[in-house]
N, CA, C and O atoms as a GROMACS GRO file, in nm:
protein
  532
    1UNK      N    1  -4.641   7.926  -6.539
    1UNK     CA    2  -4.540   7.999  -6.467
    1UNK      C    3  -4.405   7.931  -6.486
    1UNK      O    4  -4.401   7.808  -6.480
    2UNK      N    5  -4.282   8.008  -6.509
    2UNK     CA    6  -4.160   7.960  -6.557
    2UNK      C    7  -4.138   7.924  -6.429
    2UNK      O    8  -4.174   8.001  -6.340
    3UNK      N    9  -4.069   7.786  -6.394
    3UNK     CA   10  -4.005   7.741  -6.274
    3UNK      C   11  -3.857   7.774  -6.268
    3UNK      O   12  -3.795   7.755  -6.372
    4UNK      N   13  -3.782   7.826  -6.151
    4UNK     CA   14  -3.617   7.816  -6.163
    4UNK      C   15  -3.586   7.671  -6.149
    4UNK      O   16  -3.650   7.577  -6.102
    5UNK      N   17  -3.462   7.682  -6.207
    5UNK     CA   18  -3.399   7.524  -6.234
    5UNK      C   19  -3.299   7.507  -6.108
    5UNK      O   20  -3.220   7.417  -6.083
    6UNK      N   21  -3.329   7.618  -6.044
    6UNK     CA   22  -3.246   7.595  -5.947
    6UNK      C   23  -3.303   7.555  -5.785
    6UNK      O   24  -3.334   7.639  -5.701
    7UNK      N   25  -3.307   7.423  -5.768
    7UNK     CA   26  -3.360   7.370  -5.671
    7UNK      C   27  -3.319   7.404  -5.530
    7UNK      O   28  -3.388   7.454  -5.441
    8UNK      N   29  -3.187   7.365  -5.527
    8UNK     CA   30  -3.118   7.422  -5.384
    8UNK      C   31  -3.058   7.589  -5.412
    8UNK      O   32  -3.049   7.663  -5.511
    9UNK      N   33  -3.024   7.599  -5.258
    9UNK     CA   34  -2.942   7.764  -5.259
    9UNK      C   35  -2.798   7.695  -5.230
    9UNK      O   36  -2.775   7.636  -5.124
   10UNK      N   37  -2.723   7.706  -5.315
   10UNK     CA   38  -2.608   7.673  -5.295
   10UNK      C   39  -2.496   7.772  -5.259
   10UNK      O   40  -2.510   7.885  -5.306
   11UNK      N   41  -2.404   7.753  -5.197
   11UNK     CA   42  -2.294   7.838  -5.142
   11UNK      C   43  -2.242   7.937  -5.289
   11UNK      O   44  -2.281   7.882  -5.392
   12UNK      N   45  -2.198   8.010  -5.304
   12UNK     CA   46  -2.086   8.077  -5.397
   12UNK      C   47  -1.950   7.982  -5.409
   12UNK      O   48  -1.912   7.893  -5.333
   13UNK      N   49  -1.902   8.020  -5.505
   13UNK     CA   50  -1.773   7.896  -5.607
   13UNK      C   51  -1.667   7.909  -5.486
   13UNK      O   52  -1.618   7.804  -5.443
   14UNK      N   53  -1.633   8.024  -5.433
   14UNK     CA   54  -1.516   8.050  -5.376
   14UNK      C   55  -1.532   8.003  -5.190
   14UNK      O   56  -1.453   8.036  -5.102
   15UNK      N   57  -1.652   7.923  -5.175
   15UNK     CA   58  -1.639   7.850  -5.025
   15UNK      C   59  -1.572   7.740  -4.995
   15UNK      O   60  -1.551   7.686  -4.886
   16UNK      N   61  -1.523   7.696  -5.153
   16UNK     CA   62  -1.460   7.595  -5.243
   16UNK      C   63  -1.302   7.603  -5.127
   16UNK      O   64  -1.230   7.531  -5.057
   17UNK      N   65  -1.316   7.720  -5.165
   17UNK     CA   66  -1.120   7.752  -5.111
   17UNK      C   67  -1.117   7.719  -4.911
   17UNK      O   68  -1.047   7.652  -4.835
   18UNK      N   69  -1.234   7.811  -4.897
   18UNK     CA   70  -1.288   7.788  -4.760
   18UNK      C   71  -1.212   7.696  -4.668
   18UNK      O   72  -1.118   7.700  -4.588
   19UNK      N   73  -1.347   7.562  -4.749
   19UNK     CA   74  -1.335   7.462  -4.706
   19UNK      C   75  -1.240   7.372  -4.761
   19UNK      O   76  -1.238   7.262  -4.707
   20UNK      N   77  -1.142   7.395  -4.876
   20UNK     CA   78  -0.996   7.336  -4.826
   20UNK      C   79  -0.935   7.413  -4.729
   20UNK      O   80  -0.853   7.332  -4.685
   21UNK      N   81  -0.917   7.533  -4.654
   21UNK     CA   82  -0.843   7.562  -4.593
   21UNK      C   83  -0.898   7.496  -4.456
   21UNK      O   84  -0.836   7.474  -4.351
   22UNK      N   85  -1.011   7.476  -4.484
   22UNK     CA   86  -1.022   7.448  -4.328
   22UNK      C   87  -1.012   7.249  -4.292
   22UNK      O   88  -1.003   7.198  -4.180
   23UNK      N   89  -1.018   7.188  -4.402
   23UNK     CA   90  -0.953   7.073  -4.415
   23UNK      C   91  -0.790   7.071  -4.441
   23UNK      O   92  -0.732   6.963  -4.451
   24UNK      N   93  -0.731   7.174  -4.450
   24UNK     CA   94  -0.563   7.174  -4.434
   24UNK      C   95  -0.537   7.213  -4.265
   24UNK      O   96  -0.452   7.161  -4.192
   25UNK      N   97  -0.634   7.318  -4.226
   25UNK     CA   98  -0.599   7.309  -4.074
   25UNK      C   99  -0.630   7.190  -3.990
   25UNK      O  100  -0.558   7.167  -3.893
   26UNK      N  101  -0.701   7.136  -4.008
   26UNK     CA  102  -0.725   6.999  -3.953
   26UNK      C  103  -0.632   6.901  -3.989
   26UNK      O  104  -0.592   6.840  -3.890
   27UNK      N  105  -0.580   6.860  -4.102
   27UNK     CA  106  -0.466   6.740  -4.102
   27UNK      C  107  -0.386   6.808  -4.025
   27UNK      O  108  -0.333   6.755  -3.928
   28UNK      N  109  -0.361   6.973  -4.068
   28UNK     CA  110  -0.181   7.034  -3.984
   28UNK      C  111  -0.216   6.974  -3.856
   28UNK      O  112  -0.147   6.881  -3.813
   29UNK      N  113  -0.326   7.023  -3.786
   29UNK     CA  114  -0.334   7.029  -3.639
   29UNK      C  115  -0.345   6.907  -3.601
   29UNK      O  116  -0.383   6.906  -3.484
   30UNK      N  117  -0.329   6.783  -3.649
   30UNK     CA  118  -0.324   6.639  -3.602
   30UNK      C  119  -0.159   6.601  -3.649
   30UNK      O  120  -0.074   6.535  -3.588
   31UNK      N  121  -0.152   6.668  -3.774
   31UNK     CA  122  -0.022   6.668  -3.776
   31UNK      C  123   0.103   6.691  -3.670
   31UNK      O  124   0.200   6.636  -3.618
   32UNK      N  125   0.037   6.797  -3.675
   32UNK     CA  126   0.105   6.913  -3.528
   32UNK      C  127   0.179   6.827  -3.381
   32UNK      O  128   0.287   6.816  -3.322
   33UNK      N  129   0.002   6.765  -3.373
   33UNK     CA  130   0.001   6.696  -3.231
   33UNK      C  131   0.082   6.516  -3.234
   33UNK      O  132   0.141   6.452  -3.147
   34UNK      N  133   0.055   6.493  -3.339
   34UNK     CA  134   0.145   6.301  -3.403
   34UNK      C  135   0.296   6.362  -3.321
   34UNK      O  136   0.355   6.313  -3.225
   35UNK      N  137   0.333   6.506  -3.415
   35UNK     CA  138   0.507   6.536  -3.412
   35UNK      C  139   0.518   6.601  -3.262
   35UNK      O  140   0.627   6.639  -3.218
   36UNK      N  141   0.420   6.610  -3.202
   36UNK     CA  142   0.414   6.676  -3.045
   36UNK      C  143   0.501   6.797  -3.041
   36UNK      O  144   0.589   6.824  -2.960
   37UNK      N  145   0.456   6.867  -3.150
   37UNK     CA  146   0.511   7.035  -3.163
   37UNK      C  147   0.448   7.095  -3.064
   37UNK      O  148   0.495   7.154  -2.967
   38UNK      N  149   0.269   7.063  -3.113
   38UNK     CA  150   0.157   7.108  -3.017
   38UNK      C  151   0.184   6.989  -2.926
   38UNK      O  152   0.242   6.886  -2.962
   39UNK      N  153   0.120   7.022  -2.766
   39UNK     CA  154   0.065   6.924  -2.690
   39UNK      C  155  -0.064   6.967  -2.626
   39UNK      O  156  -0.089   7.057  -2.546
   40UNK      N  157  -0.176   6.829  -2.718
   40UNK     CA  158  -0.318   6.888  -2.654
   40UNK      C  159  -0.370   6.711  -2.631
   40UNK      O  160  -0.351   6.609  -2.698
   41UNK      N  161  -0.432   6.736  -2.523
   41UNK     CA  162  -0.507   6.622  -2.526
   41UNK      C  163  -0.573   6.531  -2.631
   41UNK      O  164  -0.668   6.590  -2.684
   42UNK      N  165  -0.552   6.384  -2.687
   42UNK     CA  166  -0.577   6.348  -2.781
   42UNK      C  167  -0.723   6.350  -2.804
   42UNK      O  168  -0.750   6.349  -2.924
   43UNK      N  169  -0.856   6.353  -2.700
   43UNK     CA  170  -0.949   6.385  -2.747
   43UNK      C  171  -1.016   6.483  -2.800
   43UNK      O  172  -1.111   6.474  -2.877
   44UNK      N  173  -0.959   6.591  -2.752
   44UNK     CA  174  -1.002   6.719  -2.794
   44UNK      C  175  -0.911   6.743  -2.933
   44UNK      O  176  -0.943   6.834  -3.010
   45UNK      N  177  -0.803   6.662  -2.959
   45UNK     CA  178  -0.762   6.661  -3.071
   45UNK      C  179  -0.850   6.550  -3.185
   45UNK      O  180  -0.842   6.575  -3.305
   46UNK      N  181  -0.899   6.476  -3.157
   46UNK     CA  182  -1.014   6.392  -3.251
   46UNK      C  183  -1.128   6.478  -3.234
   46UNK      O  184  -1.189   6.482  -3.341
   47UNK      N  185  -1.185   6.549  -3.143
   47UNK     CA  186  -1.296   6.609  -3.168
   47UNK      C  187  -1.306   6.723  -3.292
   47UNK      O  188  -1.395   6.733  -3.376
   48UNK      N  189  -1.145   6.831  -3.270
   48UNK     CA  190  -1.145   6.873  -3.312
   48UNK      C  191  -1.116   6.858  -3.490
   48UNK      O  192  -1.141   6.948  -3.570
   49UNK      N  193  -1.079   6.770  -3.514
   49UNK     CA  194  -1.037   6.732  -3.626
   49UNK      C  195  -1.123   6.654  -3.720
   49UNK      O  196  -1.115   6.644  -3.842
   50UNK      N  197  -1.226   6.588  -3.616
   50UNK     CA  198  -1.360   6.546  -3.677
   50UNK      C  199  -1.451   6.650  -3.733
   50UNK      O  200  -1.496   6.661  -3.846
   51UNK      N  201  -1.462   6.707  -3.650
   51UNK     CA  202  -1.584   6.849  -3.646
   51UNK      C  203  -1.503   6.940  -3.747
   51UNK      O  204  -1.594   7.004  -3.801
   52UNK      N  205  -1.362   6.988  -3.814
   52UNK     CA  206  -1.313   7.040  -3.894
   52UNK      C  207  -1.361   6.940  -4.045
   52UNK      O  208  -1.434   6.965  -4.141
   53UNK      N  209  -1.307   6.865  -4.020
   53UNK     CA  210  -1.314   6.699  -4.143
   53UNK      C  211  -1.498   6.770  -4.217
   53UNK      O  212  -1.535   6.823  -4.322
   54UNK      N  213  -1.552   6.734  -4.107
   54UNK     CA  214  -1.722   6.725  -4.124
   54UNK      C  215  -1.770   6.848  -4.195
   54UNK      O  216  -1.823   6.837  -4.305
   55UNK      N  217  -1.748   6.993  -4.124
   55UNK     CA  218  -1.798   7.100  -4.143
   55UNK      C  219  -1.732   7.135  -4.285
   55UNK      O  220  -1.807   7.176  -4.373
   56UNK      N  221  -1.551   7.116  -4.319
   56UNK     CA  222  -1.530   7.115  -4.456
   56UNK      C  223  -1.592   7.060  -4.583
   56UNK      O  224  -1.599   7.119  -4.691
   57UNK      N  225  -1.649   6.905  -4.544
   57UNK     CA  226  -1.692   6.838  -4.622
   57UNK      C  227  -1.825   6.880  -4.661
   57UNK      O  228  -1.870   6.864  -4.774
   58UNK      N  229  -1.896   6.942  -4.548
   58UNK     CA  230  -2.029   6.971  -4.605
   58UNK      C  231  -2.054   7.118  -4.664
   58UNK      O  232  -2.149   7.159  -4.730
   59UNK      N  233  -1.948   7.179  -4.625
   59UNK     CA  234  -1.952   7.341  -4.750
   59UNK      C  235  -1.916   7.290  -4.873
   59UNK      O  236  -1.957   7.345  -4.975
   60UNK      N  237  -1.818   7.153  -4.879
   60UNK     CA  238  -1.743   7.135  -5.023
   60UNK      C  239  -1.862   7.062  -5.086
   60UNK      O  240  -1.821   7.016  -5.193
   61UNK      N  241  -1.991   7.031  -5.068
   61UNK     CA  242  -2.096   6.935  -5.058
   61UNK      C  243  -2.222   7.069  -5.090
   61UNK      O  244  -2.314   7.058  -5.170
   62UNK      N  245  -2.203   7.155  -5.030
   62UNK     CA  246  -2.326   7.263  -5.069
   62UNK      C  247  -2.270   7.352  -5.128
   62UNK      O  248  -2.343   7.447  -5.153
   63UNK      N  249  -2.128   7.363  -5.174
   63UNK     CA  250  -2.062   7.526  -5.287
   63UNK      C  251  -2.077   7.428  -5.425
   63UNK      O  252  -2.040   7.312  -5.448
   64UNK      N  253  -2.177   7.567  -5.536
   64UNK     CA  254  -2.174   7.567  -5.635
   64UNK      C  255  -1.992   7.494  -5.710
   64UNK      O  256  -1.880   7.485  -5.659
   65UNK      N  257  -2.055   7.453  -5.863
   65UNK     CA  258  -1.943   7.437  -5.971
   65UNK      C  259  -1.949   7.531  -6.041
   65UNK      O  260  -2.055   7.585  -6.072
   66UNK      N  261  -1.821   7.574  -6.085
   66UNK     CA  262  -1.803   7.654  -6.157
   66UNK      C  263  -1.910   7.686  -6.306
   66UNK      O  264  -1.900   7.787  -6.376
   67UNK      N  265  -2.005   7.579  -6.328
   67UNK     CA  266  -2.048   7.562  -6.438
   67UNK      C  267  -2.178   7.472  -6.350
   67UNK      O  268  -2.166   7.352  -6.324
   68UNK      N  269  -2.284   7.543  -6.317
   68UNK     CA  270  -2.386   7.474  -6.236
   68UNK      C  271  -2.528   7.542  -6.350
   68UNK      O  272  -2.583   7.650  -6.370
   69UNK      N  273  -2.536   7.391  -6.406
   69UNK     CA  274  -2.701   7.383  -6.487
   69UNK      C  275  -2.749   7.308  -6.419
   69UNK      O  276  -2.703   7.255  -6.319
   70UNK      N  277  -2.901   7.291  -6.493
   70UNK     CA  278  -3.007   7.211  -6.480
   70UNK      C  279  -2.914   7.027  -6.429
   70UNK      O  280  -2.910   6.965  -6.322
   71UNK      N  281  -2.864   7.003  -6.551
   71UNK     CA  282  -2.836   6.856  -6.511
   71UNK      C  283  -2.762   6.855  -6.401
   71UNK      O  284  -2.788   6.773  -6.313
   72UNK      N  285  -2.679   6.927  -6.391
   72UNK     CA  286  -2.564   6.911  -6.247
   72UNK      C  287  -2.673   6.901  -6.122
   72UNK      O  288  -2.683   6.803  -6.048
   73UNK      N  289  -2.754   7.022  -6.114
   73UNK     CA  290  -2.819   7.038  -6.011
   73UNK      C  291  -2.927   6.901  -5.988
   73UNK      O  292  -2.967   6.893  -5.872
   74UNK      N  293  -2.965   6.821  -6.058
   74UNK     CA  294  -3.047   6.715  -6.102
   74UNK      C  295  -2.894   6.605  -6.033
   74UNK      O  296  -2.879   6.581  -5.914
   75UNK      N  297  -2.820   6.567  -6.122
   75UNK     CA  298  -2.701   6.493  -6.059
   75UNK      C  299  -2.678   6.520  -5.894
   75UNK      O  300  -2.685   6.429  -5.812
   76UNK      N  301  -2.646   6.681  -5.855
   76UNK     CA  302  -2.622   6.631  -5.698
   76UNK      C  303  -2.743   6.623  -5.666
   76UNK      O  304  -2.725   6.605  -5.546
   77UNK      N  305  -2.892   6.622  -5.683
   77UNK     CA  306  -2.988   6.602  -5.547
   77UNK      C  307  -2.996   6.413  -5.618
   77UNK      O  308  -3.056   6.347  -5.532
   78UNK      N  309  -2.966   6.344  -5.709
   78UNK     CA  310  -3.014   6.242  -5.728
   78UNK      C  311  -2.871   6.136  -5.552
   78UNK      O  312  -2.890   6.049  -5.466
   79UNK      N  313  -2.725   6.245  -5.605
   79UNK     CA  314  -2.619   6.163  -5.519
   79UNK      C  315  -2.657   6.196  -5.347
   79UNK      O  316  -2.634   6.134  -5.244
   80UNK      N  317  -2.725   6.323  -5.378
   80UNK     CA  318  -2.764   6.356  -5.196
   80UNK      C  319  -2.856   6.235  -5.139
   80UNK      O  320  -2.829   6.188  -5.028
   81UNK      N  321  -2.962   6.187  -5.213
   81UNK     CA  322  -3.074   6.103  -5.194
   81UNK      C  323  -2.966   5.951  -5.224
   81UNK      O  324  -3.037   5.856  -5.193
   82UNK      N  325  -2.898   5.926  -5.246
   82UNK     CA  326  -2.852   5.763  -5.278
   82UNK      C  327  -2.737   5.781  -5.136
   82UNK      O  328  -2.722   5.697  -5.048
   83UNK      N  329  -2.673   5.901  -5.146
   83UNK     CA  330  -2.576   5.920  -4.993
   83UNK      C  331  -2.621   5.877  -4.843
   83UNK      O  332  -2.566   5.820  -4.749
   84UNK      N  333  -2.747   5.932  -4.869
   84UNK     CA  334  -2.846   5.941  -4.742
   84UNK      C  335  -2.888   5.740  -4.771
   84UNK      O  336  -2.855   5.653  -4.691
   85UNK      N  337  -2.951   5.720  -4.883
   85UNK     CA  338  -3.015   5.587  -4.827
   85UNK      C  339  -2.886   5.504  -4.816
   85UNK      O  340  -2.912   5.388  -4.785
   86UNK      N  341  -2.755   5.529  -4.831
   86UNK     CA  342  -2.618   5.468  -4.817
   86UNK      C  343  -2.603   5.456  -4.684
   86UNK      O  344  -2.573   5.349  -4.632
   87UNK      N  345  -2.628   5.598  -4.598
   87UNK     CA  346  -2.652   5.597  -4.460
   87UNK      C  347  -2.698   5.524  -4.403
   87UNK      O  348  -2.627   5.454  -4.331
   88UNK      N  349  -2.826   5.504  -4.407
   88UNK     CA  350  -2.933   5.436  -4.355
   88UNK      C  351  -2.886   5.292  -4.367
   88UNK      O  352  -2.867   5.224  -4.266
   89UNK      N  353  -2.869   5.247  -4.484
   89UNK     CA  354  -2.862   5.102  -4.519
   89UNK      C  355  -2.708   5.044  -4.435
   89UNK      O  356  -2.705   4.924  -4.409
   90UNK      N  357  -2.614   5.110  -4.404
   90UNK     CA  358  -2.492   5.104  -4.338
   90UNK      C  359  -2.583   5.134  -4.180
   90UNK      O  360  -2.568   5.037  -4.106
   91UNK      N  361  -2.633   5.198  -4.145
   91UNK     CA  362  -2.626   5.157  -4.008
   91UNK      C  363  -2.740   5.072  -3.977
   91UNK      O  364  -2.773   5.051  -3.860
   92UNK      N  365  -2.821   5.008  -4.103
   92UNK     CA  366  -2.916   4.903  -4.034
   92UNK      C  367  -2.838   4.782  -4.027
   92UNK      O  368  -2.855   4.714  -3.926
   93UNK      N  369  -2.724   4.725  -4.146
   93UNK     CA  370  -2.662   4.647  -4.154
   93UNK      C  371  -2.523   4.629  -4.085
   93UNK      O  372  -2.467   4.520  -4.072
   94UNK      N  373  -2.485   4.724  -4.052
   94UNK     CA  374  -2.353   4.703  -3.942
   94UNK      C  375  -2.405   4.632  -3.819
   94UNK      O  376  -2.325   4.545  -3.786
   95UNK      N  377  -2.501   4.638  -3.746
   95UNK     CA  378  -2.510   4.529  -3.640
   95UNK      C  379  -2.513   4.388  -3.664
   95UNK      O  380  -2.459   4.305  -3.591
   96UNK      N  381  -2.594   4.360  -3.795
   96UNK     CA  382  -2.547   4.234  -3.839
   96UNK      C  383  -2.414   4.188  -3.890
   96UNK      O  384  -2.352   4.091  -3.845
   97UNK      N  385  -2.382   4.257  -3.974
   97UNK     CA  386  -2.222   4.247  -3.990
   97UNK      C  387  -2.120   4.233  -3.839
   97UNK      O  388  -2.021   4.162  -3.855
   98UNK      N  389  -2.130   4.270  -3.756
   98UNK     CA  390  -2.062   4.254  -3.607
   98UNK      C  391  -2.099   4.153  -3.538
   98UNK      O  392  -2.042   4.107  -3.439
   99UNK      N  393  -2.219   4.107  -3.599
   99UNK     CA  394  -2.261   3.958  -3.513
   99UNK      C  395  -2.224   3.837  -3.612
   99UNK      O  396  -2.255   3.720  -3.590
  100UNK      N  397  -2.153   3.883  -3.728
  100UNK     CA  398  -2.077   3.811  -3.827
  100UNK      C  399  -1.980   3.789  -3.781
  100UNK      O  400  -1.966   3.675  -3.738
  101UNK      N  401  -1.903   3.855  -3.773
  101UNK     CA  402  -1.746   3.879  -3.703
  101UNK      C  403  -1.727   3.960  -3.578
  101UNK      O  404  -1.740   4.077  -3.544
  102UNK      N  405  -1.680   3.811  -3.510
  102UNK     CA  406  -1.684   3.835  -3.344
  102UNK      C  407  -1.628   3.985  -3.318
  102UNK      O  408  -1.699   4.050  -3.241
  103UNK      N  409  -1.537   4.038  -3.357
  103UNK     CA  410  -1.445   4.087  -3.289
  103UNK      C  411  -1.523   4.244  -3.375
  103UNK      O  412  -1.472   4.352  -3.345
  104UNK      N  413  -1.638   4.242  -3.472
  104UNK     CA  414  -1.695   4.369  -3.478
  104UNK      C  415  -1.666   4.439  -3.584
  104UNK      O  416  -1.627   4.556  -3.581
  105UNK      N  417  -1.685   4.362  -3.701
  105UNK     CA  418  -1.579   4.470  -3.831
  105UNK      C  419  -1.569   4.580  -3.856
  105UNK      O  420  -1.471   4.644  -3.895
  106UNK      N  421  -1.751   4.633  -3.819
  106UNK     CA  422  -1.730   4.795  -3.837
  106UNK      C  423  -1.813   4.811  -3.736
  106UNK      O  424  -1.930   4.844  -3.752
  107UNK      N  425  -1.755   4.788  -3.614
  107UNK     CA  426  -1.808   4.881  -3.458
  107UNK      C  427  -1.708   4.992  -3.444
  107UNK      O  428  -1.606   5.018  -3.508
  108UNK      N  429  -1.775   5.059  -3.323
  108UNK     CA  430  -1.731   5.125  -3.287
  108UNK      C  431  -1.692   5.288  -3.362
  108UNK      O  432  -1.609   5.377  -3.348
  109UNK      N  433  -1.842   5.246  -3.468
  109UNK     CA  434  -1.850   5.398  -3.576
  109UNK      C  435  -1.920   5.501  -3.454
  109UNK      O  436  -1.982   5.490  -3.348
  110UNK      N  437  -1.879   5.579  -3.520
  110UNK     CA  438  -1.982   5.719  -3.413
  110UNK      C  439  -2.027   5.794  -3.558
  110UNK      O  440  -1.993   5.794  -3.676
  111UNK      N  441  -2.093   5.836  -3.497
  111UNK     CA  442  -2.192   5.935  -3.578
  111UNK      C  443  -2.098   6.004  -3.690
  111UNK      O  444  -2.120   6.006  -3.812
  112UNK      N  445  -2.026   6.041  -3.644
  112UNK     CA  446  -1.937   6.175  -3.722
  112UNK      C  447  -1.850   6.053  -3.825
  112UNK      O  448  -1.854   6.091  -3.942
  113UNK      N  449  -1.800   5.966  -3.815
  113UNK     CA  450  -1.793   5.851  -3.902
  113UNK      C  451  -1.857   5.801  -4.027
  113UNK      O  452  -1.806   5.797  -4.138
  114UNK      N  453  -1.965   5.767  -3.995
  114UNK     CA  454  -2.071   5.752  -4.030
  114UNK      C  455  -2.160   5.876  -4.155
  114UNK      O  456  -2.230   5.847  -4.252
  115UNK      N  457  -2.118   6.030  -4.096
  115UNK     CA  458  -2.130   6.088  -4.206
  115UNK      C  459  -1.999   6.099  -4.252
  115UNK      O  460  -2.014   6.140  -4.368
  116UNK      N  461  -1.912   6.091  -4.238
  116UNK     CA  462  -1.816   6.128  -4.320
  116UNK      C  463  -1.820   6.024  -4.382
  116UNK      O  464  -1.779   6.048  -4.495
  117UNK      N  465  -1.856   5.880  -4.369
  117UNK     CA  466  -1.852   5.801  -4.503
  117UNK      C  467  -1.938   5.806  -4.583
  117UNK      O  468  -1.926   5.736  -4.683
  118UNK      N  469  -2.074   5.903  -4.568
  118UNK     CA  470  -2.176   5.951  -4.656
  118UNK      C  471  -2.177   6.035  -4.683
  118UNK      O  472  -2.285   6.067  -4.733
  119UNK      N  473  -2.068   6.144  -4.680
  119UNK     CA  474  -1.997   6.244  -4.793
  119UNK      C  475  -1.922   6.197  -4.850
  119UNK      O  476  -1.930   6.235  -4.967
  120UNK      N  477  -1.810   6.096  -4.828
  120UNK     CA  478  -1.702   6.059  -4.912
  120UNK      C  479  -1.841   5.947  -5.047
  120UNK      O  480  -1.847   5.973  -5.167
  121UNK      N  481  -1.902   5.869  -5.001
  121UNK     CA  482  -1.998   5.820  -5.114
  121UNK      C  483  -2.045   5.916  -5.213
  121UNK      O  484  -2.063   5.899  -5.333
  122UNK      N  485  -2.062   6.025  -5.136
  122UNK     CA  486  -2.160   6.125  -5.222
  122UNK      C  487  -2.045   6.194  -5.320
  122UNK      O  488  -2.070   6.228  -5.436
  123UNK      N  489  -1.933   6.208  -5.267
  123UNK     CA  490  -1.878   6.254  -5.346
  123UNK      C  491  -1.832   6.206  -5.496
  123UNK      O  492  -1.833   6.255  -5.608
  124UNK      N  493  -1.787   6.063  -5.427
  124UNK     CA  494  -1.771   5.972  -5.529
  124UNK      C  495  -1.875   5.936  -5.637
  124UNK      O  496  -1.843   5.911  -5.753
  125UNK      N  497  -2.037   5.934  -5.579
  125UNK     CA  498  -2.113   5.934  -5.675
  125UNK      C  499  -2.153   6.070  -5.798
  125UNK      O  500  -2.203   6.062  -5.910
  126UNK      N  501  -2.099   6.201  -5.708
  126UNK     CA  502  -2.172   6.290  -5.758
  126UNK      C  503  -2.052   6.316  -5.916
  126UNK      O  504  -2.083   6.353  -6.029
  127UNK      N  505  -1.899   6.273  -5.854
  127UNK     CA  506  -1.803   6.307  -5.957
  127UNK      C  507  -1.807   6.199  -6.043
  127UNK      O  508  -1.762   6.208  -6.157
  128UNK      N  509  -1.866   6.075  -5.990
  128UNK     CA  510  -1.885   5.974  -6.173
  128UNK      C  511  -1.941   6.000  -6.230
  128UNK      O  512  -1.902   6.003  -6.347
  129UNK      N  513  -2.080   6.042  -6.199
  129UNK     CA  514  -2.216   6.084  -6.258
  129UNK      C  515  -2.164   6.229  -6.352
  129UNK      O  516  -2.249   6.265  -6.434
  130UNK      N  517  -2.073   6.290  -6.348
  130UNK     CA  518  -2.035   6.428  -6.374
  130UNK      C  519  -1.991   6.393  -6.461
  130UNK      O  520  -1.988   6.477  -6.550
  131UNK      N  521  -1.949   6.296  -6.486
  131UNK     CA  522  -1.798   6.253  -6.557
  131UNK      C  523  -1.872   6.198  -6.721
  131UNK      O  524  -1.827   6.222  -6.833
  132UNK      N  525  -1.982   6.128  -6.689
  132UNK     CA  526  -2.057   6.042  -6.737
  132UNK      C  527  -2.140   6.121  -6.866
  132UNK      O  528  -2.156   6.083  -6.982
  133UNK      N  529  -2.189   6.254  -6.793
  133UNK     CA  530  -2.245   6.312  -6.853
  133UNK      C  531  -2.200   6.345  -6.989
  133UNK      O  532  -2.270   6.416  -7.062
   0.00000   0.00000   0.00000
């Protein structure tokens, strides 16, 4: 039986645009609030700007390339799986790292942190590996 080469269901090319627009409303709207055009409470302004940050990053993370084969699709599940154990290995080792340095080098991550530095990895791994090819 012929197998598809296509492992995941990935978004369509054009969620691409999407999710820059919705990472341009999020800098504006922190922007906005720095120049106190807007005035909103600063947490609901980090919430909101996290949860924009996050939800952009992970459509720009599941929309197809313009040019999506076998190897690409092979390249992102190899960077999804090294992103994730990037995760893991960062939050087993940050408590030791903070009992390194008194004052906590990388406390005070929250969750939404934490993935956003395991999309920004993934990204970085998935566009060398691209590059490489």
């Amino acid at each position: 039986m012929h197998k598809n080469h296509q492992d995941l269901r990935l978004l369509p090319v054009h969620y691409k645009k999407v999710a820059f627009g919705i990472i341009t409303l999020s800098v504006l709207f922190i922007v906005l609030t720095i120049s106190k055009v807007i005035t909103v409470d600063k947490d609901i302004v980090k919430i909101i700007s996290k949860t924009g940050i996050l939800v952009s990053l992970l459509l720009l993370a599941l929309t197809k390339n313009k040019i999506e084969d076998e190897l690409t699709s092979r390249i992102r599940l190899k960077a999804f799986a090294s992103s994730f154990v990037f995760g893991v290995a960062y939050v087993i080792v940050e408590p030791f790292v903070s009992l390194l340095f008194k004052d906590g080098f990388l406390s005070d991550k929250g969750v939404t942190e934490v993935l956003i530095t395991m999309f920004l990895f993934y990204f970085m791994f998935f566009y060398s590996m691209l590059k490489k090819r």
